[in-house]
N, C-alpha and C positions, 0 to 999 in steps of 0.2 A: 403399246397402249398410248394414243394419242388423246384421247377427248370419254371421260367420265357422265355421263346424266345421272341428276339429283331429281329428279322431280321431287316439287314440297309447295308444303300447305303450311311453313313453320310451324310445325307444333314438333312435341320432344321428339318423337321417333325419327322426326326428317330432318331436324340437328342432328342427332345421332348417326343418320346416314353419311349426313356432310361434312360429319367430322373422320368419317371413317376415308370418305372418299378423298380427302384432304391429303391423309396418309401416303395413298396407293398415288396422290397426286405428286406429290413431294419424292416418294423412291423414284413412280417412273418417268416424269417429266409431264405428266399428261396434263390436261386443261380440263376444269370444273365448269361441265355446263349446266347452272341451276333453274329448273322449268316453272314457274308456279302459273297454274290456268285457271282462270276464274270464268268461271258458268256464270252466261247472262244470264236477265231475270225471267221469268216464263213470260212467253210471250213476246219478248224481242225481237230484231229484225236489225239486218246489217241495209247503208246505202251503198249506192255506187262506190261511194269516196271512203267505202270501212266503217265509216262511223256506227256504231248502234244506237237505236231508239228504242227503250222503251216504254210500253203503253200508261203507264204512269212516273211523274215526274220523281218521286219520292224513290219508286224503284231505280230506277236513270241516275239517281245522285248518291244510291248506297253503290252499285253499280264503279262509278266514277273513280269513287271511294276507296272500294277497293283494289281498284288498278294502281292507284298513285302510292293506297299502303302496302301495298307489291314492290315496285320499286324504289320506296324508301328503305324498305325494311333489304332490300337486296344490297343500296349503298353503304348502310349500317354494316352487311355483313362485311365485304367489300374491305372495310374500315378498320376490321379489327383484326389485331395483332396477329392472332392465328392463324387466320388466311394469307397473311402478307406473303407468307413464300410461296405460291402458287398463283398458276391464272384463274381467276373467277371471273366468271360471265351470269349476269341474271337476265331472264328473259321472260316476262308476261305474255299469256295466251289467254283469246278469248275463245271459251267454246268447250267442248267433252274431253274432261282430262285424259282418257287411256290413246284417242283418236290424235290429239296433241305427241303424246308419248310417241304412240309409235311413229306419226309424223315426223320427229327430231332425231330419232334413232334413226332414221333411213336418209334423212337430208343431210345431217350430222355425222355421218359415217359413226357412230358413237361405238364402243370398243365393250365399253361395260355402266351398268344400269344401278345405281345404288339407289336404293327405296328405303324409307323408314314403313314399317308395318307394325301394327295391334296385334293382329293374328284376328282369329274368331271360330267358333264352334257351334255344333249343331247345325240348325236347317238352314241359319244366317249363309255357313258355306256353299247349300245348294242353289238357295234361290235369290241370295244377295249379292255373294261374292263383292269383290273389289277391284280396285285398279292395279293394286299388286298384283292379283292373281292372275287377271288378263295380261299382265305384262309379262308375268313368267311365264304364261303357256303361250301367248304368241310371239313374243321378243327374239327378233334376229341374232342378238348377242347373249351374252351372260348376264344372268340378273343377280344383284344381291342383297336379300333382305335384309332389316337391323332393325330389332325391338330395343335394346336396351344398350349404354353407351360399349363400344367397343375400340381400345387403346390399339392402334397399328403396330406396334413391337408386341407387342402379346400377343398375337396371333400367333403360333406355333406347332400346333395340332390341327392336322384336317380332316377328319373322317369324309372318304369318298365311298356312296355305298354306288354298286353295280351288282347287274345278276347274268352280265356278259351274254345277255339275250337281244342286245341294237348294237350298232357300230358306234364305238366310241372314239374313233380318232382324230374328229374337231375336236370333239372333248375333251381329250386329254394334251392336246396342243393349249386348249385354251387355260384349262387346268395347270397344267405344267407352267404356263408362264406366272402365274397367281402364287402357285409355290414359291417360284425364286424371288418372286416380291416379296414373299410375307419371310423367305427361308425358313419354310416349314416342313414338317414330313407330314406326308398321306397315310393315312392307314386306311387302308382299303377292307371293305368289310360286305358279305355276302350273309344276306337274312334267309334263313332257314325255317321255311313255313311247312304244317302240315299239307298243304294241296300241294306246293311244287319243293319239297323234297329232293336235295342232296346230300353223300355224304362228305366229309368233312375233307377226305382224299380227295376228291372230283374237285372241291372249289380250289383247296389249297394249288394243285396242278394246274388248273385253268386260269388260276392269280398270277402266278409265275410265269405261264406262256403269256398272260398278256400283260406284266411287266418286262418282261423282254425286246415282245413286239414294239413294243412302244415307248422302251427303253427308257424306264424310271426309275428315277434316283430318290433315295432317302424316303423307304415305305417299308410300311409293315402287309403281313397278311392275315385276315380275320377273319371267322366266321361266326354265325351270334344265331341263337334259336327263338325263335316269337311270332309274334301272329295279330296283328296283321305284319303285313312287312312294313309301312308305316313307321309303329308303336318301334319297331325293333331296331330300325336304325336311327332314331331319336333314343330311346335306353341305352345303343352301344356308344354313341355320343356323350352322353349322360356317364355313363361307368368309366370309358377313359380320358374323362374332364377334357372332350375336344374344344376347340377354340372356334369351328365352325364347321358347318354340314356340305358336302358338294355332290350334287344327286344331280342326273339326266331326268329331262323330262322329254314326254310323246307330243305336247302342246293340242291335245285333245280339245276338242271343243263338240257345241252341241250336243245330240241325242249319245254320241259316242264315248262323251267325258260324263255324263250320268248311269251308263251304266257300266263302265270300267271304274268310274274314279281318278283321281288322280294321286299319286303319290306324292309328287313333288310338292302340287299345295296343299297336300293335307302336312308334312313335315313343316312349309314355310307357315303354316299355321299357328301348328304347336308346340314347334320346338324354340328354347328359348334363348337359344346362341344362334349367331346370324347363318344363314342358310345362299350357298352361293349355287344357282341353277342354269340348267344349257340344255336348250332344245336341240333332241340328236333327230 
Protein backbone atom coordinates (compact mmCIF):
# COMPACT_ATOMS: atom_id res chain seq x y z
CA UNK A 1 0.00 0.00 0.00
CA UNK A 2 1.50 3.21 -1.14
CA UNK A 3 -0.92 6.20 -1.24
CA UNK A 4 -4.46 6.40 0.86
CA UNK A 5 -7.54 8.92 -0.52
CA UNK A 6 -9.55 10.80 2.26
CA UNK A 7 -11.77 12.63 0.39
CA UNK A 8 -13.43 15.42 3.05
CA UNK A 9 -15.79 18.04 3.38
CA UNK A 10 -14.28 18.31 7.30
CA UNK A 11 -17.11 17.51 9.08
CA UNK A 12 -16.88 14.51 11.85
CA UNK A 13 -17.31 11.58 9.79
CA UNK A 14 -14.20 12.57 7.36
CA UNK A 15 -11.87 13.24 10.59
CA UNK A 16 -12.98 9.93 11.60
CA UNK A 17 -11.90 8.53 8.27
CA UNK A 18 -8.63 10.44 8.58
CA UNK A 19 -7.91 9.29 11.59
CA UNK A 20 -8.30 5.90 10.62
CA UNK A 21 -6.44 6.35 7.46
CA UNK A 22 -3.60 7.76 9.60
CA UNK A 23 -3.40 4.40 11.30
CA UNK A 24 -3.07 2.03 8.06
CA UNK A 25 -0.71 5.20 7.28
CA UNK A 26 1.64 4.70 9.95
CA UNK A 27 1.75 0.50 9.97
CA UNK A 28 2.23 0.57 6.13
CA UNK A 29 4.27 3.39 5.22
CA UNK A 30 1.71 4.66 2.77
CA UNK A 31 0.94 8.52 1.96
CA UNK A 32 -2.30 10.43 3.04
CA UNK A 33 -3.86 11.92 0.04
CA UNK A 34 -6.47 14.41 1.46
CA UNK A 35 -9.21 15.53 -1.51
CA UNK A 36 -11.54 18.31 -0.51
CA UNK A 37 -13.64 19.66 -3.85
CA UNK A 38 -15.65 22.61 -3.88
CA UNK A 39 -18.66 22.94 -6.41
CA UNK A 40 -18.65 26.37 -8.29
CA UNK A 41 -21.46 28.48 -7.90
CA UNK A 42 -24.50 27.69 -10.59
CA UNK A 43 -23.67 29.26 -13.33
CA UNK A 44 -19.92 29.48 -13.49
CA UNK A 45 -17.44 29.21 -16.21
CA UNK A 46 -13.84 28.25 -16.20
CA UNK A 47 -11.25 30.84 -18.66
CA UNK A 48 -8.48 29.79 -20.77
CA UNK A 49 -6.11 30.52 -17.84
CA UNK A 50 -8.43 28.22 -15.14
CA UNK A 51 -9.77 30.87 -13.55
CA UNK A 52 -13.60 30.85 -12.88
CA UNK A 53 -16.13 33.61 -13.18
CA UNK A 54 -19.03 33.76 -11.66
CA UNK A 55 -22.18 35.59 -12.84
CA UNK A 56 -22.42 37.39 -9.56
CA UNK A 57 -19.69 39.03 -7.57
CA UNK A 58 -21.03 37.96 -4.12
CA UNK A 59 -21.11 34.28 -5.42
CA UNK A 60 -17.28 34.65 -6.90
CA UNK A 61 -16.07 35.78 -3.35
CA UNK A 62 -17.95 33.10 -1.04
CA UNK A 63 -16.53 30.87 -3.88
CA UNK A 64 -12.84 32.34 -3.18
CA UNK A 65 -13.63 31.71 0.24
CA UNK A 66 -13.96 28.76 0.26
CA UNK A 67 -10.85 27.51 -1.60
CA UNK A 68 -8.42 29.53 0.63
CA UNK A 69 -10.69 27.94 3.96
CA UNK A 70 -9.76 24.52 2.16
CA UNK A 71 -6.32 25.06 2.33
CA UNK A 72 -5.87 26.62 5.59
CA UNK A 73 -7.82 24.22 7.23
CA UNK A 74 -5.54 21.39 5.41
CA UNK A 75 -2.15 23.33 6.81
CA UNK A 76 -3.96 23.33 10.35
CA UNK A 77 -4.24 19.58 9.81
CA UNK A 78 -0.65 19.21 8.43
CA UNK A 79 0.22 21.03 11.84
CA UNK A 80 -0.98 18.84 14.40
CA UNK A 81 0.87 16.43 16.38
CA UNK A 82 -1.09 13.33 15.18
CA UNK A 83 -0.39 13.56 11.73
CA UNK A 84 3.35 14.24 12.28
CA UNK A 85 4.27 10.65 11.62
CA UNK A 86 2.96 10.31 8.33
CA UNK A 87 2.99 12.05 4.77
CA UNK A 88 -0.01 14.38 4.46
CA UNK A 89 -0.87 16.04 1.21
CA UNK A 90 -4.19 18.31 0.91
CA UNK A 91 -5.40 19.04 -2.41
CA UNK A 92 -8.29 21.40 -3.58
CA UNK A 93 -10.60 20.57 -6.59
CA UNK A 94 -13.00 22.62 -8.33
CA UNK A 95 -15.94 20.99 -9.82
CA UNK A 96 -18.29 17.45 -9.02
CA UNK A 97 -16.79 15.73 -6.09
CA UNK A 98 -17.33 11.81 -7.11
CA UNK A 99 -15.86 12.86 -10.98
CA UNK A 100 -12.84 14.53 -8.78
CA UNK A 101 -12.69 11.08 -6.80
CA UNK A 102 -12.33 8.94 -9.29
CA UNK A 103 -10.19 11.20 -11.25
CA UNK A 104 -7.36 10.94 -8.31
CA UNK A 105 -7.80 7.29 -7.87
CA UNK A 106 -6.78 6.62 -11.53
CA UNK A 107 -4.08 9.49 -11.70
CA UNK A 108 -2.97 8.69 -8.18
CA UNK A 109 -2.51 4.89 -8.63
CA UNK A 110 -4.43 5.24 -4.96
CA UNK A 111 -4.37 1.56 -3.24
CA UNK A 112 -7.38 2.42 -0.87
CA UNK A 113 -10.40 4.88 -0.40
CA UNK A 114 -11.18 5.90 3.11
CA UNK A 115 -14.53 8.00 3.28
CA UNK A 116 -16.34 9.29 6.23
CA UNK A 117 -20.31 8.60 5.70
CA UNK A 118 -23.90 9.32 7.56
CA UNK A 119 -25.37 6.31 5.89
CA UNK A 120 -29.19 7.15 4.83
CA UNK A 121 -32.43 5.26 4.45
CA UNK A 122 -35.54 4.86 2.58
CA UNK A 123 -36.08 6.55 -0.82
CA UNK A 124 -33.08 9.03 -0.07
CA UNK A 125 -31.05 5.69 -1.07
CA UNK A 126 -32.82 5.38 -4.34
CA UNK A 127 -33.11 8.63 -5.84
CA UNK A 128 -30.39 10.46 -3.81
CA UNK A 129 -27.62 8.45 -3.07
CA UNK A 130 -24.23 9.97 -2.53
CA UNK A 131 -20.61 10.21 -3.26
CA UNK A 132 -19.81 7.37 -1.07
CA UNK A 133 -22.01 5.25 -2.68
CA UNK A 134 -20.86 5.97 -6.30
CA UNK A 135 -17.43 5.51 -4.95
CA UNK A 136 -18.12 2.00 -3.69
CA UNK A 137 -19.83 0.70 -6.65
CA UNK A 138 -17.56 2.36 -9.18
CA UNK A 139 -14.05 2.45 -7.40
CA UNK A 140 -10.98 0.70 -8.82
CA UNK A 141 -9.79 -0.11 -5.53
CA UNK A 142 -10.95 -0.82 -2.04
CA UNK A 143 -13.16 1.53 -0.34
CA UNK A 144 -13.69 2.11 3.22
CA UNK A 145 -16.47 3.50 4.93
CA UNK A 146 -16.41 5.25 8.70
CA UNK A 147 -19.46 6.67 10.51
CA UNK A 148 -18.13 6.86 14.03
CA UNK A 149 -14.38 7.21 15.41
CA UNK A 150 -12.42 4.03 14.81
CA UNK A 151 -8.99 3.28 17.18
CA UNK A 152 -6.37 1.32 14.52
CA UNK A 153 -5.18 -1.30 17.23
CA UNK A 154 -8.80 -2.36 17.96
CA UNK A 155 -9.51 -3.51 14.88
CA UNK A 156 -9.33 -7.28 15.36
CA UNK A 157 -12.39 -8.82 14.11
CA UNK A 158 -13.38 -8.85 10.48
CA UNK A 159 -16.48 -10.35 9.42
CA UNK A 160 -16.09 -11.14 5.45
CA UNK A 161 -19.48 -12.16 4.20
CA UNK A 162 -19.39 -14.18 0.67
CA UNK A 163 -21.92 -16.46 -1.00
CA UNK A 164 -18.88 -17.93 -3.34
CA UNK A 165 -21.10 -17.18 -6.32
CA UNK A 166 -18.17 -14.33 -8.15
CA UNK A 167 -14.47 -14.86 -8.09
CA UNK A 168 -13.05 -13.60 -5.30
CA UNK A 169 -9.23 -13.72 -5.76
CA UNK A 170 -8.46 -9.80 -6.16
CA UNK A 171 -10.36 -9.88 -3.18
CA UNK A 172 -9.00 -11.81 -1.12
CA UNK A 173 -5.37 -10.66 -2.13
CA UNK A 174 -6.60 -7.38 -1.22
CA UNK A 175 -8.29 -8.64 1.87
CA UNK A 176 -5.61 -10.54 3.13
CA UNK A 177 -3.15 -7.74 3.01
CA UNK A 178 -5.80 -5.50 5.37
CA UNK A 179 -5.58 -8.40 7.69
CA UNK A 180 -1.90 -8.29 8.36
CA UNK A 181 -2.30 -4.58 8.90
CA UNK A 182 -4.89 -4.70 11.32
CA UNK A 183 -3.47 -8.54 12.67
CA UNK A 184 -6.93 -9.61 12.68
CA UNK A 185 -8.89 -12.72 11.92
CA UNK A 186 -11.71 -13.15 9.25
CA UNK A 187 -14.67 -14.73 10.16
CA UNK A 188 -16.15 -15.57 7.20
CA UNK A 189 -19.85 -15.98 7.22
CA UNK A 190 -22.52 -17.18 4.50
CA UNK A 191 -26.36 -15.65 4.87
CA UNK A 192 -28.88 -18.22 4.54
CA UNK A 193 -32.04 -16.78 2.95
CA UNK A 194 -35.22 -18.55 2.11
CA UNK A 195 -34.94 -18.00 -1.89
CA UNK A 196 -31.37 -19.19 -2.12
CA UNK A 197 -31.18 -21.77 0.35
CA UNK A 198 -28.13 -23.85 1.69
CA UNK A 199 -27.55 -26.33 4.01
CA UNK A 200 -25.02 -25.70 6.65
CA UNK A 201 -22.75 -28.98 5.21
CA UNK A 202 -22.63 -27.33 1.62
CA UNK A 203 -21.32 -23.91 3.09
CA UNK A 204 -19.17 -25.22 5.75
CA UNK A 205 -17.33 -27.49 2.78
CA UNK A 206 -17.14 -24.80 0.19
CA UNK A 207 -15.58 -22.33 3.13
CA UNK A 208 -12.89 -24.66 3.63
CA UNK A 209 -12.09 -25.42 -0.22
CA UNK A 210 -11.96 -21.90 -0.61
CA UNK A 211 -9.82 -21.20 2.39
CA UNK A 212 -7.46 -23.50 1.07
CA UNK A 213 -7.38 -22.22 -2.37
CA UNK A 214 -6.58 -19.04 -1.31
CA UNK A 215 -4.78 -20.13 1.57
CA UNK A 216 -5.90 -18.11 4.77
CA UNK A 217 -4.67 -17.81 7.78
CA UNK A 218 -6.33 -17.03 11.20
CA UNK A 219 -10.40 -17.39 10.28
CA UNK A 220 -13.26 -18.86 11.43
CA UNK A 221 -16.29 -20.39 9.44
CA UNK A 222 -19.89 -19.34 9.72
CA UNK A 223 -23.06 -19.55 8.68
CA UNK A 224 -26.19 -17.18 9.83
CA UNK A 225 -30.10 -17.49 8.76
CA UNK A 226 -32.17 -14.12 7.70
CA UNK A 227 -33.55 -12.30 5.10
CA UNK A 228 -32.69 -10.22 3.51
CA UNK A 229 -29.01 -11.06 3.13
CA UNK A 230 -28.29 -7.43 3.84
CA UNK A 231 -30.18 -7.39 7.48
CA UNK A 232 -28.06 -10.75 8.22
CA UNK A 233 -24.74 -9.97 7.62
CA UNK A 234 -24.90 -6.66 9.54
CA UNK A 235 -26.78 -8.86 12.86
CA UNK A 236 -23.87 -11.48 12.26
CA UNK A 237 -21.46 -8.45 12.65
CA UNK A 238 -23.64 -7.26 15.46
CA UNK A 239 -23.62 -10.72 17.57
CA UNK A 240 -19.79 -11.32 17.23
CA UNK A 241 -18.96 -7.55 18.33
CA UNK A 242 -17.02 -7.44 14.70
CA UNK A 243 -14.61 -4.54 14.47
CA UNK A 244 -15.62 -4.20 10.81
CA UNK A 245 -17.66 -5.52 7.66
CA UNK A 246 -15.77 -6.76 4.32
CA UNK A 247 -18.28 -7.58 1.52
CA UNK A 248 -17.70 -7.67 -2.59
CA UNK A 249 -19.61 -5.60 -4.46
CA UNK A 250 -21.15 -6.18 -8.65
CA UNK A 251 -20.67 -2.11 -8.88
CA UNK A 252 -24.17 -2.12 -10.46
CA UNK A 253 -25.25 0.89 -11.92
CA UNK A 254 -28.28 2.27 -13.65
CA UNK A 255 -31.73 0.39 -14.57
CA UNK A 256 -29.56 -2.86 -13.40
CA UNK A 257 -28.74 -1.67 -9.66
CA UNK A 258 -32.57 -0.65 -9.30
CA UNK A 259 -33.77 -3.62 -9.78
CA UNK A 260 -31.19 -6.10 -8.17
CA UNK A 261 -30.19 -3.58 -5.39
CA UNK A 262 -27.24 -3.47 -4.12
CA UNK A 263 -25.98 -5.18 -1.16
CA UNK A 264 -22.87 -3.61 -0.37
CA UNK A 265 -24.56 -0.18 -0.12
CA UNK A 266 -27.28 -0.97 1.62
CA UNK A 267 -24.69 -2.65 4.50
CA UNK A 268 -22.36 0.71 4.11
CA UNK A 269 -25.61 2.39 4.80
CA UNK A 270 -26.67 0.79 7.85
CA UNK A 271 -24.35 -0.83 9.51
CA UNK A 272 -22.73 0.95 12.19
CA UNK A 273 -19.01 -0.22 12.33
CA UNK A 274 -16.91 0.80 9.39
CA UNK A 275 -17.57 -1.27 6.24
CA UNK A 276 -14.44 -2.14 3.88
CA UNK A 277 -15.65 -2.89 -0.01
CA UNK A 278 -14.02 -4.35 -3.34
CA UNK A 279 -15.54 -4.42 -6.71
CA UNK A 280 -15.11 -8.17 -8.05
Amino acid sequence: MKTILVPTDFSEQATYALDLAAGLAHKSGAKVQLLNVVEAPHGSSFSAMGEVTAPDAKDNLYFIQLIESAKRKFSEMAAEGKYADIELEGVVEVGHPFEHISRTIAEREVDLVVMGTKGSSGLEEIFVGSNTEKVVRRAGCPVLTVKTPVVFSDVKNIAFATNFRSDHSKLIQQLSELQKLFDATIHMVSVNTPSNFESDRYYKKAMKEFAEQHQLKNYTMNVYNDDPEEDGIIYFAEDIDADMIALGTHGRTGIGRLLSGSIAEDVVNHAKRPVWTFQL
